[in-house]
SEBAKOL-50395 format. One record per residue: residue number from 1; residue in three letters; chain; x, y negated, z of N, C-alpha, C in turn. Coordinates in steps of 0.1 Angstrom, whole numbers, padded with zeros to 4 digits. Last residue first. Layout:
N
- seq_type_mol_n_east_n_north_n_up_ca_east_ca_north_ca_up_c_east_c_north_c_up
- NUM_ALA_A_X_Y_Z_X_Y_Z_X_Y_Z
...
***
This chain:
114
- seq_type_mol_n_east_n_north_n_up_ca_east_ca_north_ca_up_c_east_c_north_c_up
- 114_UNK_A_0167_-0188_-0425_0156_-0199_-0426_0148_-0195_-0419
- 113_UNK_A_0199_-0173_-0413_0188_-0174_-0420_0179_-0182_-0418
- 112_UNK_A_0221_-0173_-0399_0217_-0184_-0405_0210_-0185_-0415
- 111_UNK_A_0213_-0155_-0373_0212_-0175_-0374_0215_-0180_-0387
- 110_UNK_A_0222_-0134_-0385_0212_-0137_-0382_0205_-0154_-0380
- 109_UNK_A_0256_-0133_-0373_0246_-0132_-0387_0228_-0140_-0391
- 108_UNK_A_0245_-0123_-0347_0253_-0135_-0350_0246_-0141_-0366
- 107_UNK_A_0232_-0097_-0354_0228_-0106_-0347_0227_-0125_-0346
- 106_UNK_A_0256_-0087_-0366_0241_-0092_-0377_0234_-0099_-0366
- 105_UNK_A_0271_-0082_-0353_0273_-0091_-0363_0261_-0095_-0367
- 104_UNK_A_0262_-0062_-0336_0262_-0080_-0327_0264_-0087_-0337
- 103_UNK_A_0263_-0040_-0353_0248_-0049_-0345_0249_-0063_-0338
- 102_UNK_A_0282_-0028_-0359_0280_-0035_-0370_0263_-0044_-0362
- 101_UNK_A_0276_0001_-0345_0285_-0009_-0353_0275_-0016_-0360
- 100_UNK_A_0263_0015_-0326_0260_0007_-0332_0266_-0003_-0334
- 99_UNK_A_0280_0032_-0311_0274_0037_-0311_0263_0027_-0326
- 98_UNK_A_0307_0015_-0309_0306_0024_-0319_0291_0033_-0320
- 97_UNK_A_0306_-0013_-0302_0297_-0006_-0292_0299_0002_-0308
- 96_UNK_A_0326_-0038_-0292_0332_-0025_-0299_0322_-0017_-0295
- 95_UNK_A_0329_-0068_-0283_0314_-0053_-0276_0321_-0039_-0282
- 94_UNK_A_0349_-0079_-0293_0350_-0074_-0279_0336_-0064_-0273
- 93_UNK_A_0347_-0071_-0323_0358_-0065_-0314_0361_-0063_-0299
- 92_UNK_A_0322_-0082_-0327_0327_-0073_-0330_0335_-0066_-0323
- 91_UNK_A_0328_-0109_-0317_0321_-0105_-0306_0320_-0089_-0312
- 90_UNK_A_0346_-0116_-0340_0355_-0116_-0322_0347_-0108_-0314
- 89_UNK_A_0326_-0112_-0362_0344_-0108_-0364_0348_-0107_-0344
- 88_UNK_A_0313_-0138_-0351_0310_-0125_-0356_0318_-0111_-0354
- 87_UNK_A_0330_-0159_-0354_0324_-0155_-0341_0317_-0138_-0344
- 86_UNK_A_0338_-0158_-0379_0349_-0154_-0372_0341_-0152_-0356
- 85_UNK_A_0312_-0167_-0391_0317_-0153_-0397_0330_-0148_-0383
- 84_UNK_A_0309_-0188_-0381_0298_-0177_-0377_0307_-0165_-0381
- 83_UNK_A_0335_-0206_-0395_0330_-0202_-0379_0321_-0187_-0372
- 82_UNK_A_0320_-0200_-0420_0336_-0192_-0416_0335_-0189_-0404
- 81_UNK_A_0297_-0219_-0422_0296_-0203_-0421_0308_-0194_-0415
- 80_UNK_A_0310_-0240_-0413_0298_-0234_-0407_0296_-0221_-0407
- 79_UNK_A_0320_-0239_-0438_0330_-0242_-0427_0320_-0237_-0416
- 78_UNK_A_0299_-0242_-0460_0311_-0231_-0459_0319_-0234_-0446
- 77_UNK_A_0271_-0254_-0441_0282_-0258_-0448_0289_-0241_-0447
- 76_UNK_A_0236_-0261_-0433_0249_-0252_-0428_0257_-0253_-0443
- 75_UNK_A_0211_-0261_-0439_0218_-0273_-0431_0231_-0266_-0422
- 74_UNK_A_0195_-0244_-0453_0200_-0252_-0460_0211_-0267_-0452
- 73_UNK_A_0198_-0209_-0441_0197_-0223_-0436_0198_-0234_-0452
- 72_UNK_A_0194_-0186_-0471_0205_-0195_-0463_0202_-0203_-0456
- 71_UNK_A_0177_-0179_-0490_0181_-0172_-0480_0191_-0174_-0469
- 70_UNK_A_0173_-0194_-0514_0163_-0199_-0499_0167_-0186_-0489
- 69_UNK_A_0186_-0199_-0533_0177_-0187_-0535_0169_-0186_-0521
- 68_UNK_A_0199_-0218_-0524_0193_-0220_-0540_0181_-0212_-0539
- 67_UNK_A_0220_-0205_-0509_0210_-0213_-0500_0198_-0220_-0510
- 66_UNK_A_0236_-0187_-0526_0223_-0186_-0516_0215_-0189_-0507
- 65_UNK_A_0246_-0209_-0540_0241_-0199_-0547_0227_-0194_-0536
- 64_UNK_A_0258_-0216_-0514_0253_-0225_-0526_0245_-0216_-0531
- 63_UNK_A_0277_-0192_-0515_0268_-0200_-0506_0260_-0208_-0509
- 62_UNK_A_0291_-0185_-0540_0284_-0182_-0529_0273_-0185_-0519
- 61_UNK_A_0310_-0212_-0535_0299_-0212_-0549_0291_-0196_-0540
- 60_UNK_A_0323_-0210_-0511_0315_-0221_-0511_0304_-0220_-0525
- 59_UNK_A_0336_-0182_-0520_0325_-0186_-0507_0318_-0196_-0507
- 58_UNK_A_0352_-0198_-0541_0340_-0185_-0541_0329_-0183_-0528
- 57_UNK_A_0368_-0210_-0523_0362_-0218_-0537_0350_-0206_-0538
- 56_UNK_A_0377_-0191_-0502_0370_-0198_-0502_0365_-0211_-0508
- 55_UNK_A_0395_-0181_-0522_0385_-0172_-0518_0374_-0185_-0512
- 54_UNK_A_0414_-0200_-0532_0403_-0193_-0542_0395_-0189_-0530
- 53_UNK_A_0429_-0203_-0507_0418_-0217_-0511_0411_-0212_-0521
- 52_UNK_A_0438_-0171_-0505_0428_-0177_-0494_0423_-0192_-0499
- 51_UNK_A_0456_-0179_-0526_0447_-0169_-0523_0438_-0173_-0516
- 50_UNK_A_0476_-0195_-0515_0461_-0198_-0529_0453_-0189_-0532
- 49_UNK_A_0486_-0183_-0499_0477_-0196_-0493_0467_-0196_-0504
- 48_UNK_A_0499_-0165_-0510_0490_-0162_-0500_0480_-0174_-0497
- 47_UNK_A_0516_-0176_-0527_0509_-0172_-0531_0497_-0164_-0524
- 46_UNK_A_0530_-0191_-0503_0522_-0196_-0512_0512_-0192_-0519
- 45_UNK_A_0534_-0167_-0477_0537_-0172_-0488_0528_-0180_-0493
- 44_UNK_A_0534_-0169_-0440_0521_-0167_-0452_0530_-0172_-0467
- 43_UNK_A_0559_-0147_-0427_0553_-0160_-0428_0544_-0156_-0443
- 42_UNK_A_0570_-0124_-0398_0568_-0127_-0414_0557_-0141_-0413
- 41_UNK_A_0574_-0114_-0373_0583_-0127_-0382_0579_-0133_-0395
- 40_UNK_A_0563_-0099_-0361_0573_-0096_-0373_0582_-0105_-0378
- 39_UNK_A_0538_-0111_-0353_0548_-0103_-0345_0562_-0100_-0351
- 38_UNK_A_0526_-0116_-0384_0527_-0127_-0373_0546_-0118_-0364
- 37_UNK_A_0521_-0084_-0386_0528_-0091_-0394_0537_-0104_-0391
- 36_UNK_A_0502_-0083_-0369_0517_-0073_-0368_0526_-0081_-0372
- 35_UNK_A_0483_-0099_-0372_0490_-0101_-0360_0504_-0092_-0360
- 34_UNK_A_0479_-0090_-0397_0480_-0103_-0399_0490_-0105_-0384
- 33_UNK_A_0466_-0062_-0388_0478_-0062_-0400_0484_-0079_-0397
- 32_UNK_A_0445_-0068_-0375_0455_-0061_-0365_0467_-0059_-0379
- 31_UNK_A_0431_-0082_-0392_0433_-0086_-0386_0449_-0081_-0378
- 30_UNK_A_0419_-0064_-0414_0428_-0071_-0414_0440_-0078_-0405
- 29_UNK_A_0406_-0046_-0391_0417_-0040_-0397_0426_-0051_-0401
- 28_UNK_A_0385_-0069_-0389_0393_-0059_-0378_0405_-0058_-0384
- 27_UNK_A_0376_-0075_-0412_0381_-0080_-0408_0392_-0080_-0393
- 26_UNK_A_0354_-0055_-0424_0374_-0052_-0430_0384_-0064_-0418
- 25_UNK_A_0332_-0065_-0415_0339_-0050_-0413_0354_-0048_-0415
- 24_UNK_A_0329_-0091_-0425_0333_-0089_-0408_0337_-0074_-0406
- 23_UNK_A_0329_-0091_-0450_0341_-0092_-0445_0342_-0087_-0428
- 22_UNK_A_0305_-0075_-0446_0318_-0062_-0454_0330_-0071_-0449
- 21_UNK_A_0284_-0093_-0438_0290_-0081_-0432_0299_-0072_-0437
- 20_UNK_A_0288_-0106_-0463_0295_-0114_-0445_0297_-0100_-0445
- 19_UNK_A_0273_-0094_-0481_0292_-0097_-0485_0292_-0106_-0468
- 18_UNK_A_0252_-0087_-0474_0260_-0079_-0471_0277_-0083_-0476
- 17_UNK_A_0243_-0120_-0478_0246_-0111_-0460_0252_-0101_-0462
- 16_UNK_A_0244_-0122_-0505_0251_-0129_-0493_0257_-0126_-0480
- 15_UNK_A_0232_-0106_-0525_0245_-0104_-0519_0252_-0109_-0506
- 14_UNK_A_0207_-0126_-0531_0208_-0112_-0523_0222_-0103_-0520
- 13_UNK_A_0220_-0147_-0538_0211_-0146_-0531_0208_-0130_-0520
- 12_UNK_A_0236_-0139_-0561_0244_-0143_-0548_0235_-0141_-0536
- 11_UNK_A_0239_-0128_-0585_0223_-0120_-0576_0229_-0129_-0563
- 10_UNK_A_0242_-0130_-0610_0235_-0144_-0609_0225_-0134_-0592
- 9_UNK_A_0266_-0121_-0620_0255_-0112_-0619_0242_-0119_-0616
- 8_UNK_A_0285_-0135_-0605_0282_-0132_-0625_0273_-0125_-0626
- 7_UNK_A_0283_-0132_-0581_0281_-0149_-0588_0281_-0143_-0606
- 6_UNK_A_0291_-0106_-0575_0274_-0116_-0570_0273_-0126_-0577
- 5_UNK_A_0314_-0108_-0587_0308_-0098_-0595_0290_-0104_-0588
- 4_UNK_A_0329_-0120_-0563_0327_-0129_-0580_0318_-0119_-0590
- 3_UNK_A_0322_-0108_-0543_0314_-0123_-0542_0315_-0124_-0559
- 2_UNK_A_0316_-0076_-0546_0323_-0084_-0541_0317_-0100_-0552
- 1_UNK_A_0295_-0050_-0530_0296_-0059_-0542_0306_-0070_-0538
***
């Protein structure tokens, strides 16, 4: 489910963690695109920036949303979360344990439940 179909759907609460864990899944991939890209020479357009300050306008209503619904720490910020999310995202890529993907995120993850 993606964050603006959680927030019109009024379910944020229960979307929360699997919308981390979908970015922390796509975030590989993006990743190794962003460094090509970087390597390339290419630069972030504008219309890339305002992309990314919507997305995280949505993450912050998101969040909010599911710290409402008491599945969130209530003493953690959108910037708090990004952090967890990108420590998530790194310890992802350096355990790479294909036997169990997706297990150090949720781990990470994990902290910032109540």
């Amino acid at each position: 489910m993606q964050a603006r179909e959680a927030l019109a759907a009024d379910r944020a609460g229960s979307a929360f963690f699997p919308f981390l864990r979908r970015l922390v899944g796509e975030a590989g991939a993006k990743q190794d695109l962003t460094d090509a890209l970087a390597g390339a020479g290419v630069t972030l357009t504008d219309a890339t920036r305002q992309t990314a300050v919507r997305l995280q306008q949505i993450f912050a209503e998101l969040l909010g949303c599911a710290q409402k619904a008491g599945v969130v720490r209530n003493d953690v910020d959108g910037e708090d979360v990004q952090a967890i999310v990108v420590a998530a995202v790194t310890g992802e890529r350096r355990r790479a344990d294909r036997a169990r993907p997706g297990r150090l995120a949720d781990l990470v993850l994990d902290g910032l439940r109540p």
